[in-house]
C-alpha positions in Angstrom: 26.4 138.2 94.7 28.0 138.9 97.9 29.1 136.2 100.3 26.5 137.5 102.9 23.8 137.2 100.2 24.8 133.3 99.0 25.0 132.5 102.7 21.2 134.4 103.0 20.2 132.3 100.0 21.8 129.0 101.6 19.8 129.3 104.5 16.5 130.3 103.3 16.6 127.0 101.1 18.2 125.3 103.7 15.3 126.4 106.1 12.5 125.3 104.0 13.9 121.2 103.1 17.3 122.1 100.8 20.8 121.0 101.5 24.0 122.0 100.9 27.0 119.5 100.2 30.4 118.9 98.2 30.6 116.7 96.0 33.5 115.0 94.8 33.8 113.2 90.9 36.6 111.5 89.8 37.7 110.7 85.9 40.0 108.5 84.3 40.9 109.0 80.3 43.3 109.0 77.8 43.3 112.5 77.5 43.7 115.0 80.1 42.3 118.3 78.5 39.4 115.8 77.7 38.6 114.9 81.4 39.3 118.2 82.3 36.0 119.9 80.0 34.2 116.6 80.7 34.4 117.7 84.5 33.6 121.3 83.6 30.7 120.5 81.4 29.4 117.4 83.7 29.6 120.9 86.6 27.4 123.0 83.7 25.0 120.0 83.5 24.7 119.8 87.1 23.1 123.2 87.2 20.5 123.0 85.1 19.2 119.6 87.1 15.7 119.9 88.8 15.8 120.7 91.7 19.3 122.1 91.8 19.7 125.9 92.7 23.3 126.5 92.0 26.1 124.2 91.7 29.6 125.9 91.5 33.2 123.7 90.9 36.4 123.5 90.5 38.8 121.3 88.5 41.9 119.6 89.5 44.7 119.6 86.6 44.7 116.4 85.2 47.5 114.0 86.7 49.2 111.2 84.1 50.0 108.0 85.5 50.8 105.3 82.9 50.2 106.9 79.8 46.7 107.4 81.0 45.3 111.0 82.8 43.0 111.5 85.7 41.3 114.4 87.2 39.0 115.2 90.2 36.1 118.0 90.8 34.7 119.3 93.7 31.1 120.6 93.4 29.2 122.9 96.2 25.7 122.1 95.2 22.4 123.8 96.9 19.6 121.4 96.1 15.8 122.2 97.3 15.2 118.7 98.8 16.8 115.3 99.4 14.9 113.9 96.2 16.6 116.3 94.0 19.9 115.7 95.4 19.4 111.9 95.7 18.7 112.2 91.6 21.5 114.3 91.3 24.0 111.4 93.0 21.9 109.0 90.6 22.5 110.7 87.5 26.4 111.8 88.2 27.9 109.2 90.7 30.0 111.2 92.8 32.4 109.1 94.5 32.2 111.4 97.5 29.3 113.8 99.5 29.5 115.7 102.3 26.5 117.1 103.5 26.7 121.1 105.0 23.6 121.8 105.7 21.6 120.8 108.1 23.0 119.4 110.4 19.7 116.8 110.7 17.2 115.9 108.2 13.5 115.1 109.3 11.2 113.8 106.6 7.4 113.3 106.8 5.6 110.0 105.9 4.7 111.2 102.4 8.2 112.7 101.7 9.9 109.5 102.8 7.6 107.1 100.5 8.5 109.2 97.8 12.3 109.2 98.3 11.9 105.3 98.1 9.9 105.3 95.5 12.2 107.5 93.5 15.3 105.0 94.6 13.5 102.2 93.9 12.0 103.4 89.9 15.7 104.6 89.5 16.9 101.1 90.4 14.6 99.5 88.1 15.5 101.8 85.3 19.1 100.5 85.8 18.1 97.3 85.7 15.9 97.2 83.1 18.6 98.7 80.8 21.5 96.9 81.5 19.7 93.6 81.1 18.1 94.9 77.8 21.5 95.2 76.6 22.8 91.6 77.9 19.2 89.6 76.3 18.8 88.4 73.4 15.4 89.1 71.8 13.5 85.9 73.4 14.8 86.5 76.6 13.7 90.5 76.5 10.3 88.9 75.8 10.5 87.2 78.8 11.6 90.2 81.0 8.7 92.0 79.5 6.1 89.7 80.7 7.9 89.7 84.4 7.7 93.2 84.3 4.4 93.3 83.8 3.7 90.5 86.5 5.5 92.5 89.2 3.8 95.5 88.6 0.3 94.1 88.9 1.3 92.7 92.4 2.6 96.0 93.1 -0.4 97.8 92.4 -2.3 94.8 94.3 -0.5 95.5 97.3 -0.9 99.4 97.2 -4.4 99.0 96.9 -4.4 96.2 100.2 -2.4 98.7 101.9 -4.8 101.6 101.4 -7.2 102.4 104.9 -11.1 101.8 103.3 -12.5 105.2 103.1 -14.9 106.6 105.6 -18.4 107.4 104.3 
């Protein structure tokens, strides 16, 4: 693909809601030809993300420091919307972004409630996991009953939100 024609594909997704950043990952190991295809596979898994239209990289050589060996990627990634990216950055953890296109984002009503939505079930999903792993079985028990507590408020409060429909 010629530049012209990346550049043609950059701003016809960029036109229609996509963005195009750099992305920055850091690793630490004991290993430095380790980190270095962790990076390059964690770049091939990028790829293949929903939402993502092409992600290219490149790898830094490893540096050792102590008897231990870091590395660092950069990753140009084209995503179709912010909620792909935003899963992306969920999924990976860069430690950097830098947004390169557009220069502003709007977002309608619907598109913004489902951004949060998606930060907020991501969050939860977190949460739930890393407190699954600190509980003892009585205490999961417990969570599990909270859990469903708070999401029949939730849907209470969704359905007090909603306008009455018009006959």
């Amino acid at each position: 693909m010629s530049e012209r024609s990346v550049e043609e594909v950059n701003d016809g997704i960029v036109s229609k809601g996509g963005l195009l950043v750099n992305m920055y990952f850091d690793m630490h190991g004991n290993s430095g030809e380790v980190i270095q295809h962790s990076l390059v596979d964690m770049i091939g898994k990028i790829t293949h993300e929903p939402g993502v239209v092409y992600a290219t990289g490149a790898v830094d050589e490893p540096i050792e420091y102590e008897s231990l060996y870091s590395s660092c990627a950069e990753v140009k990634l084209l995503a179709r919307d912010l909620n792909s990216l935003i899963n992306v950055c969920f999924r990976y953890g860069p430690v950097g972004i830098e947004v390169l296109k557009p220069e502003e984002i709007k977002l309608s009503l619907p598109q913004l409630h489902e951004l949060l939505l998606n930060v907020s079930q991501t969050s939860q999903e977190f949460t739930k996991y890393i407190y699954e792993k600190l509980m003892d079985p009585e205490e999961r028990v417990e969570y599990h009953k909270k859990l469903i507590n708070k999401a029949e408020l939730a849907k209470k409060l969704v359905e007090k939100g909603k306008p009455a429909t018009k006959k």
